[in-house]
Chimera marker file (.cmm) of the C-alpha trace (Angstrom):
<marker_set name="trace">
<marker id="1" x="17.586" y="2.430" z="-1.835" r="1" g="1" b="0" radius="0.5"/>
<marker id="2" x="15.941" y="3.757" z="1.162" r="1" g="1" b="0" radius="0.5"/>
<marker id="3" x="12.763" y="1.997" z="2.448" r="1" g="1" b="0" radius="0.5"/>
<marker id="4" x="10.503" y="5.741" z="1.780" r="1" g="1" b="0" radius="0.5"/>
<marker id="5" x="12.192" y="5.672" z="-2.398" r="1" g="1" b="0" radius="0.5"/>
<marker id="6" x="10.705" y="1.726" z="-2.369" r="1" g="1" b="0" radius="0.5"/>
<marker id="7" x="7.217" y="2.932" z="-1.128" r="1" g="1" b="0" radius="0.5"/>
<marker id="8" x="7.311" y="5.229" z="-4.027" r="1" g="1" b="0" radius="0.5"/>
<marker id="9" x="8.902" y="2.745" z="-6.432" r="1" g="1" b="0" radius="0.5"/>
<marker id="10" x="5.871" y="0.267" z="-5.856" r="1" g="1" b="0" radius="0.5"/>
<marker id="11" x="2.864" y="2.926" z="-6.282" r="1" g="1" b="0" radius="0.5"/>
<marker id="12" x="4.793" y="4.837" z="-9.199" r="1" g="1" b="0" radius="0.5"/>
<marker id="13" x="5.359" y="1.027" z="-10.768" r="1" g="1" b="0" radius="0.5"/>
<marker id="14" x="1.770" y="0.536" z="-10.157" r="1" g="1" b="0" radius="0.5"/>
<marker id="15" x="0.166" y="3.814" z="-11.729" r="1" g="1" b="0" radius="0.5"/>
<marker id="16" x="2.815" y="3.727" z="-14.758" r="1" g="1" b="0" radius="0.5"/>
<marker id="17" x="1.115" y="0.586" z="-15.398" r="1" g="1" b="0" radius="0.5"/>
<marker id="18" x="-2.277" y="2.315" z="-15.279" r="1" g="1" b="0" radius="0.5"/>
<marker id="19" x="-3.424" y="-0.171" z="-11.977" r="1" g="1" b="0" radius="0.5"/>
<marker id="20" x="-5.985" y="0.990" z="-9.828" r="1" g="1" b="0" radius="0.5"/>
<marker id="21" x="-5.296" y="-1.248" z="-6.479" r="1" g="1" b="0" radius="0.5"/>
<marker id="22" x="-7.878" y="-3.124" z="-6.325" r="1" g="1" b="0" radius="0.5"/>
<marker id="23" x="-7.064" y="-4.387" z="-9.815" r="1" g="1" b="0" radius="0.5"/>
<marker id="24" x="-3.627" y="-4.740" z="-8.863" r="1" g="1" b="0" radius="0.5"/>
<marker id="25" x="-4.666" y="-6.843" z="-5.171" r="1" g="1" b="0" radius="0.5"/>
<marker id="26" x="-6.163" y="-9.017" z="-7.337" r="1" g="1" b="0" radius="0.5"/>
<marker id="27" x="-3.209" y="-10.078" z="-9.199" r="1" g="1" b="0" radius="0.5"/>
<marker id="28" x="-1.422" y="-10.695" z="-6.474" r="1" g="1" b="0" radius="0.5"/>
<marker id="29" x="-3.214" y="-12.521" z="-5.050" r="1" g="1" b="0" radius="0.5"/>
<marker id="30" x="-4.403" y="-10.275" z="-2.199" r="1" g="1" b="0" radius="0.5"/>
<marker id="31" x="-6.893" y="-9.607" z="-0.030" r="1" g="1" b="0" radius="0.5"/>
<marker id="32" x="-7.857" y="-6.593" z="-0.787" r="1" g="1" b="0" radius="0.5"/>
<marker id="33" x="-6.414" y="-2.982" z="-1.897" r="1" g="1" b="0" radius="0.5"/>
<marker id="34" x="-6.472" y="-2.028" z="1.657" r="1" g="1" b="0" radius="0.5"/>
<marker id="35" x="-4.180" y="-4.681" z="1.900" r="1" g="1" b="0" radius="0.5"/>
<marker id="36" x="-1.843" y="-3.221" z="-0.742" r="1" g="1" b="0" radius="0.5"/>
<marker id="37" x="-1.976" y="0.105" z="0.331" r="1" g="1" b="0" radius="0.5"/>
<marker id="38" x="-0.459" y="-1.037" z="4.016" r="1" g="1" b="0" radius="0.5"/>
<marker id="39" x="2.245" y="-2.665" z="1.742" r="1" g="1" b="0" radius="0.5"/>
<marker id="40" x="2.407" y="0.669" z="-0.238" r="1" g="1" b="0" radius="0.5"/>
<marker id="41" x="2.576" y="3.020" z="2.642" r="1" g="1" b="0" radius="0.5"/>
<marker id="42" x="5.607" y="0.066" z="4.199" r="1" g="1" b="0" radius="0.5"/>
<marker id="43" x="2.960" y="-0.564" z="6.789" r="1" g="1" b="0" radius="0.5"/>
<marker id="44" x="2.970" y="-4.509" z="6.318" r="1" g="1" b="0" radius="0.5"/>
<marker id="45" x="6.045" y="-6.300" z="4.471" r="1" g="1" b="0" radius="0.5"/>
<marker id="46" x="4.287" y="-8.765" z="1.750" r="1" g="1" b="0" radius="0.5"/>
<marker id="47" x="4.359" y="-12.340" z="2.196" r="1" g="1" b="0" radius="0.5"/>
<marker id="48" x="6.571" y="-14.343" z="-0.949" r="1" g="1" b="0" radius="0.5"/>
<marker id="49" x="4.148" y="-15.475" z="-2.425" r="1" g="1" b="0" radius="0.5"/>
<marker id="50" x="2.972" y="-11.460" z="-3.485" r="1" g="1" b="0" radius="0.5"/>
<marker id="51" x="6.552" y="-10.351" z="-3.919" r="1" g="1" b="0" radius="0.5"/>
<marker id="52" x="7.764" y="-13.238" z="-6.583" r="1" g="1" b="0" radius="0.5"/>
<marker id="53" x="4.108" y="-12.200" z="-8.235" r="1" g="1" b="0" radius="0.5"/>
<marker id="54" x="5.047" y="-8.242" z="-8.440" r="1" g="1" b="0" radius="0.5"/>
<marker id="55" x="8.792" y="-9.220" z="-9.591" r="1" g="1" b="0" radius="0.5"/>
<marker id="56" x="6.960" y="-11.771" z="-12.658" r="1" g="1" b="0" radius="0.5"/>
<marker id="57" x="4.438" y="-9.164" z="-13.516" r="1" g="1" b="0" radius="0.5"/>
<marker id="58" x="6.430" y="-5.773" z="-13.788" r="1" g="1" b="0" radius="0.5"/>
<marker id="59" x="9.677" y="-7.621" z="-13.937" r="1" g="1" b="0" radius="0.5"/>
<marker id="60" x="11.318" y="-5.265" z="-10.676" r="1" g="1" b="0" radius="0.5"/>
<marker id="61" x="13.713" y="-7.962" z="-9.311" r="1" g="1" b="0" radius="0.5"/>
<marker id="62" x="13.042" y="-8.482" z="-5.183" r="1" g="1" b="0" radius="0.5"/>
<marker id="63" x="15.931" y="-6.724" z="-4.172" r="1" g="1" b="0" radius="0.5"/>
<marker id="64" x="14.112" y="-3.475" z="-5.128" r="1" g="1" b="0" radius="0.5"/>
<marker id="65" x="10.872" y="-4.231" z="-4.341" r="1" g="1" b="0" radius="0.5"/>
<marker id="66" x="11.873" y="-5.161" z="-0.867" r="1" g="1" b="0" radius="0.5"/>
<marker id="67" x="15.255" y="-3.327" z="-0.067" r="1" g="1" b="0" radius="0.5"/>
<marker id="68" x="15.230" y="-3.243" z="3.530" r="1" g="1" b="0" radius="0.5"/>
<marker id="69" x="14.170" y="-7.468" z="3.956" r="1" g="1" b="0" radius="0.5"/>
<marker id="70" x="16.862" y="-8.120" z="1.178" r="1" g="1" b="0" radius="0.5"/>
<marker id="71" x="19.901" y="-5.966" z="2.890" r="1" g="1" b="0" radius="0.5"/>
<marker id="72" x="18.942" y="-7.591" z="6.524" r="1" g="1" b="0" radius="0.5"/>
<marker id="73" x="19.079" y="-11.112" z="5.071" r="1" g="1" b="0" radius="0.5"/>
<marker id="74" x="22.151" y="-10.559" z="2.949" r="1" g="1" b="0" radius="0.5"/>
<marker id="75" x="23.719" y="-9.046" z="6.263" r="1" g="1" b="0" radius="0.5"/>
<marker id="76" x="22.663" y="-12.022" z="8.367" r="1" g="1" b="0" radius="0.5"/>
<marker id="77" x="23.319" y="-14.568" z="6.194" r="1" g="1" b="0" radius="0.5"/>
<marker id="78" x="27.041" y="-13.319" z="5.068" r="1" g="1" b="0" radius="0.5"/>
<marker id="79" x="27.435" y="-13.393" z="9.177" r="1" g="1" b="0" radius="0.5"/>
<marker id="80" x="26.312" y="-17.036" z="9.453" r="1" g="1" b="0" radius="0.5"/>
<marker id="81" x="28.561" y="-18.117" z="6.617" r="1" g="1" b="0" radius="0.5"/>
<marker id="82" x="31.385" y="-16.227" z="8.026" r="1" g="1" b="0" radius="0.5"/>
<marker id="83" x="30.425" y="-18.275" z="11.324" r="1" g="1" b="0" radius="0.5"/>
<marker id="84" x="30.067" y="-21.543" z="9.712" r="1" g="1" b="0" radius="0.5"/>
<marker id="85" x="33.427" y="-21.295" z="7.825" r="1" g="1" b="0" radius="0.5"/>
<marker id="86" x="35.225" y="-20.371" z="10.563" r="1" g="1" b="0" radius="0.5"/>
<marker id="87" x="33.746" y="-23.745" z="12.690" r="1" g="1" b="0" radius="0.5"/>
<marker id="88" x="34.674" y="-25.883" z="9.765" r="1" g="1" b="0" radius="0.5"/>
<marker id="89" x="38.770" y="-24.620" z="10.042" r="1" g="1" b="0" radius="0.5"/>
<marker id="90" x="40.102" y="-27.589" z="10.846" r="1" g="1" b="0" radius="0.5"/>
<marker id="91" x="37.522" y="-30.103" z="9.032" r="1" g="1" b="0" radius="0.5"/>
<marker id="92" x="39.461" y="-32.684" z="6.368" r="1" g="1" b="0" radius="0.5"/>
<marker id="93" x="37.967" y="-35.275" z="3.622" r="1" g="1" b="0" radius="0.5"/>
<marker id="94" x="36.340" y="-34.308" z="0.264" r="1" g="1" b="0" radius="0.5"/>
<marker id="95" x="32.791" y="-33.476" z="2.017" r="1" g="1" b="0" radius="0.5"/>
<marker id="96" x="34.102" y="-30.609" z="3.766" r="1" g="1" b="0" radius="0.5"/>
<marker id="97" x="35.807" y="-29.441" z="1.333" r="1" g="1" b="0" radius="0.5"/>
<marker id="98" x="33.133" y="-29.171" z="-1.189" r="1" g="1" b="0" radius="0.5"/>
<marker id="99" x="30.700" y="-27.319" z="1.447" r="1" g="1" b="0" radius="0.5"/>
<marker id="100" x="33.605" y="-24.720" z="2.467" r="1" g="1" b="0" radius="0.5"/>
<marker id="101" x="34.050" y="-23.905" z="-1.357" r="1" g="1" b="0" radius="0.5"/>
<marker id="102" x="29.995" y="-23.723" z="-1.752" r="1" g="1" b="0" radius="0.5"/>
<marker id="103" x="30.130" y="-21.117" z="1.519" r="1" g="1" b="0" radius="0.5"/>
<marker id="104" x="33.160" y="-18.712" z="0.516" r="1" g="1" b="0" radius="0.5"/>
<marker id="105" x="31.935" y="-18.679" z="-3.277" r="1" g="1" b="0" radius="0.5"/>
<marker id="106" x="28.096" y="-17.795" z="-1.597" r="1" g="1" b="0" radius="0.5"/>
<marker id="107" x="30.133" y="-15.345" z="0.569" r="1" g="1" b="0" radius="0.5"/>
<marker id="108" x="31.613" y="-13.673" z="-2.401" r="1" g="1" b="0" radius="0.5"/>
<marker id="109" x="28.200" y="-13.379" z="-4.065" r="1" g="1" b="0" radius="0.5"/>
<marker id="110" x="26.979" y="-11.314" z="-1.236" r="1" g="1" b="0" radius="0.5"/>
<marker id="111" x="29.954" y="-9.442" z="-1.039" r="1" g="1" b="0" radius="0.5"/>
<marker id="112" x="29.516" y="-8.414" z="-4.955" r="1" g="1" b="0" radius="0.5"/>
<marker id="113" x="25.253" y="-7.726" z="-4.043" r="1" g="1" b="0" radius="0.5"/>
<marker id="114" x="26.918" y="-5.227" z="-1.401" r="1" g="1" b="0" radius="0.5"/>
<marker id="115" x="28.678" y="-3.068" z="-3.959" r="1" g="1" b="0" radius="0.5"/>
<link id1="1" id2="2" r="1" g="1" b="0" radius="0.2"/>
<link id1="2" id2="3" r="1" g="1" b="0" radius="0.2"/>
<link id1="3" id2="4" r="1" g="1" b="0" radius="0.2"/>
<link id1="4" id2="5" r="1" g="1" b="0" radius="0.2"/>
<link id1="5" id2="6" r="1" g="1" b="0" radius="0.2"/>
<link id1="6" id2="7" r="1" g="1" b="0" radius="0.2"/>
<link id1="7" id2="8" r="1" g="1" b="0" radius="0.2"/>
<link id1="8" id2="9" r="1" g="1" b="0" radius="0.2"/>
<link id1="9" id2="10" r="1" g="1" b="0" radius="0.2"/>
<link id1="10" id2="11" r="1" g="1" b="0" radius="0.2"/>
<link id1="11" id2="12" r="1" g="1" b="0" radius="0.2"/>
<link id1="12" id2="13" r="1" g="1" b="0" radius="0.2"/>
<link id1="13" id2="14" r="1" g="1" b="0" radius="0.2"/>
<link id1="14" id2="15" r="1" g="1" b="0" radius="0.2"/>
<link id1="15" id2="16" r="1" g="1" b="0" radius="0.2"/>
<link id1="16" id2="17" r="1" g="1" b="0" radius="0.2"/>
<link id1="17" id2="18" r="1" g="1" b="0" radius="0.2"/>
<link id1="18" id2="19" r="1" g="1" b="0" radius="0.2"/>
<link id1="19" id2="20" r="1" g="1" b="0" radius="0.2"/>
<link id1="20" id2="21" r="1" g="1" b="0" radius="0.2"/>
<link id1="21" id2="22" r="1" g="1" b="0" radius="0.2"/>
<link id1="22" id2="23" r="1" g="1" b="0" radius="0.2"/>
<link id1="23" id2="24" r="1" g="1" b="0" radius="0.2"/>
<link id1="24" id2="25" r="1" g="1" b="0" radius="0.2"/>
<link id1="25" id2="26" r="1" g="1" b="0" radius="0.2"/>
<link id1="26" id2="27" r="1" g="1" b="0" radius="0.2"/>
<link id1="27" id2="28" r="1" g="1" b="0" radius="0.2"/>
<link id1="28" id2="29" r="1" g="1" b="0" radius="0.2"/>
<link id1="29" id2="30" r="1" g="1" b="0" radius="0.2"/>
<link id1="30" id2="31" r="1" g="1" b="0" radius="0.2"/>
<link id1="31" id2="32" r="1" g="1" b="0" radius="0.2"/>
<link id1="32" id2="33" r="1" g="1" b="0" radius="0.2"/>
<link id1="33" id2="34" r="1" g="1" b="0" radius="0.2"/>
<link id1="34" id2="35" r="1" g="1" b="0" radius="0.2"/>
<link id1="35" id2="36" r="1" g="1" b="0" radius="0.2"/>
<link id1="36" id2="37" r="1" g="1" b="0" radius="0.2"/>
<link id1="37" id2="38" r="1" g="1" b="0" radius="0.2"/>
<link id1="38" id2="39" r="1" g="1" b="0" radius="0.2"/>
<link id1="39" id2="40" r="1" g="1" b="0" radius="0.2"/>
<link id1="40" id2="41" r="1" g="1" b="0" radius="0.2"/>
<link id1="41" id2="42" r="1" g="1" b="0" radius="0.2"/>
<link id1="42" id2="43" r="1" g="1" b="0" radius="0.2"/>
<link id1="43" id2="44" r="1" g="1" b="0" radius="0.2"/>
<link id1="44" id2="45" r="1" g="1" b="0" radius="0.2"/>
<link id1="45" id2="46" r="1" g="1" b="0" radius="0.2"/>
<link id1="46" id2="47" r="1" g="1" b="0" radius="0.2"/>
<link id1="47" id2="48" r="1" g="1" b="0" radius="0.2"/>
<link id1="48" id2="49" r="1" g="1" b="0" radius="0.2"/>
<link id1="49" id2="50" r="1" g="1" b="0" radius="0.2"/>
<link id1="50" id2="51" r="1" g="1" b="0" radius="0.2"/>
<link id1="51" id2="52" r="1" g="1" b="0" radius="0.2"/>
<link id1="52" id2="53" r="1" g="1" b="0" radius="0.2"/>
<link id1="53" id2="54" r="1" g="1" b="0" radius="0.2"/>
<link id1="54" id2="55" r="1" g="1" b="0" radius="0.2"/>
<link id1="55" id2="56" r="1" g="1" b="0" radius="0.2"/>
<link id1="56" id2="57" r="1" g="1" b="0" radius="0.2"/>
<link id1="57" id2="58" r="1" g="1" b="0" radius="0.2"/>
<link id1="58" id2="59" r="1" g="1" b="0" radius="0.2"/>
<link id1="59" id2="60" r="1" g="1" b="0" radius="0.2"/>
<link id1="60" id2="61" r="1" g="1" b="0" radius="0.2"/>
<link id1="61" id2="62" r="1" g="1" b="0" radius="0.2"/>
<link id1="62" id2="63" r="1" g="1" b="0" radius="0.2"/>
<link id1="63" id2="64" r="1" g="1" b="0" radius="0.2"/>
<link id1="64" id2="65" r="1" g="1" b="0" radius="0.2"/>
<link id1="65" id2="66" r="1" g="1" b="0" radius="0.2"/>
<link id1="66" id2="67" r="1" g="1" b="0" radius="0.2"/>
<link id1="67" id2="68" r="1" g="1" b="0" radius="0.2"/>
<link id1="68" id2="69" r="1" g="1" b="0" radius="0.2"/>
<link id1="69" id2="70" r="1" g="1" b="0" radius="0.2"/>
<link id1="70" id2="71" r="1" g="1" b="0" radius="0.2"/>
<link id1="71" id2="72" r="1" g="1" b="0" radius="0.2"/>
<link id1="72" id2="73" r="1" g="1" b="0" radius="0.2"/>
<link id1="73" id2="74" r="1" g="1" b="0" radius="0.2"/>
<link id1="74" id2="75" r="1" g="1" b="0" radius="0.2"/>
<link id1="75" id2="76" r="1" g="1" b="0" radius="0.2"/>
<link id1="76" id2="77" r="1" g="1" b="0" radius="0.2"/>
<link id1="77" id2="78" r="1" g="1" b="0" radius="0.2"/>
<link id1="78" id2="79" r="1" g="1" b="0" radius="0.2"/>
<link id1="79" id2="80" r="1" g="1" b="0" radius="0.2"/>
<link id1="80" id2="81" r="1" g="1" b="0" radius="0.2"/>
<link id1="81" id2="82" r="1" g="1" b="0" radius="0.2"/>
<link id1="82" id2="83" r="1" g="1" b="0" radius="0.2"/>
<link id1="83" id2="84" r="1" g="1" b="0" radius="0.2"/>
<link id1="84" id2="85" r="1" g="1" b="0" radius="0.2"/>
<link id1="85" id2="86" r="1" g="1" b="0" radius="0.2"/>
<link id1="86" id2="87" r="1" g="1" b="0" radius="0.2"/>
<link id1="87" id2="88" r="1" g="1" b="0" radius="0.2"/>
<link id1="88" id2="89" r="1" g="1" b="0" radius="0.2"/>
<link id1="89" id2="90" r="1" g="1" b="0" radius="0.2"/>
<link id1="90" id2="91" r="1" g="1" b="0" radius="0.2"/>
<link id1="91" id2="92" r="1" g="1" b="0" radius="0.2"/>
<link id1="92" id2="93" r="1" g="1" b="0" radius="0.2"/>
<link id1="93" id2="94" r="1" g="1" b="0" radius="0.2"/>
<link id1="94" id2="95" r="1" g="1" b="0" radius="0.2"/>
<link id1="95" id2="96" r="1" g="1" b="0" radius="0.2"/>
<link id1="96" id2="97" r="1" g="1" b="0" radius="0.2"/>
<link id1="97" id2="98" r="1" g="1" b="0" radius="0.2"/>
<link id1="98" id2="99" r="1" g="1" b="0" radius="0.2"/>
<link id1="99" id2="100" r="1" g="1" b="0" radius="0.2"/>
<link id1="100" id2="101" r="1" g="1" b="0" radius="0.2"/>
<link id1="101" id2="102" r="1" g="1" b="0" radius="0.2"/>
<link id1="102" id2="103" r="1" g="1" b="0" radius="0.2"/>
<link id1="103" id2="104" r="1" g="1" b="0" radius="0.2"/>
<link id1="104" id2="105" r="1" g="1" b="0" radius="0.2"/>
<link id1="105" id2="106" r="1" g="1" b="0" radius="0.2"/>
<link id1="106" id2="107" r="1" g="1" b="0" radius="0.2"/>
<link id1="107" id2="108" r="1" g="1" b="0" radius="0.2"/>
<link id1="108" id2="109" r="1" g="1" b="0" radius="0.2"/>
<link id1="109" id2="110" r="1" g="1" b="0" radius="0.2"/>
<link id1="110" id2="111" r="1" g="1" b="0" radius="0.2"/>
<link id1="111" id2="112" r="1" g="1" b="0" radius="0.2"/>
<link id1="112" id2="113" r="1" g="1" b="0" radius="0.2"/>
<link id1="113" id2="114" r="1" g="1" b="0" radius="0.2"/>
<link id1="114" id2="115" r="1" g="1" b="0" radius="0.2"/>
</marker_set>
């Protein structure tokens, strides 16, 4: 999803709902609906806290309501397990083991949020 398509996913969510935005700024727990227009127009990214409340009110999982933050994390973090699996090669004991299964099984679960 391109970052323009989410703008328009988040004010057509919005309006399908019937939300004006200052109602809506309220729920979230912002400011003010100058505040959610920035976030509208992708003018300011919205802090957790407003995100997790917009995914529990209209259900829209993260992912879609903040496609560009969610692809640069999934790409950065699928680098730093790469990383971290390759500097644990030629660890031993039961420890090790159990953290490089946790990392390639987390690598595969980005790997299946790519496709």
């Amino acid at each position: 999803m391109s970052h323009h398509s989410s703008r328009d996913l988040l004010r057509a969510t919005r309006r399908a709902a019937g939300f004006s935005q200052s109602e809506l700024a309220t729920l979230l727990g912002l400011r003010g609906h100058s505040h959610l227009s920035r976030i509208e127009r992708g003018q300011q990214r919205p802090q957790l806290e407003h995100v997790l409340r917009y995914e529990m009110l209209f259900g829209l999982p993260m992912a879609e309501f903040v496609p560009t933050l969610c692809n640069t994390v999934r790409n950065g973090l699928w680098e730093d397990i790469t990383a971290a699996l390759l500097a644990d090669t030629g660890q031993k004991g039961p420890r090790s083991a159990r953290k490089r299964k946790a990392l390639v099984v987390a690598r595969e679960r980005i790997e299946s949020l790519s496709n």
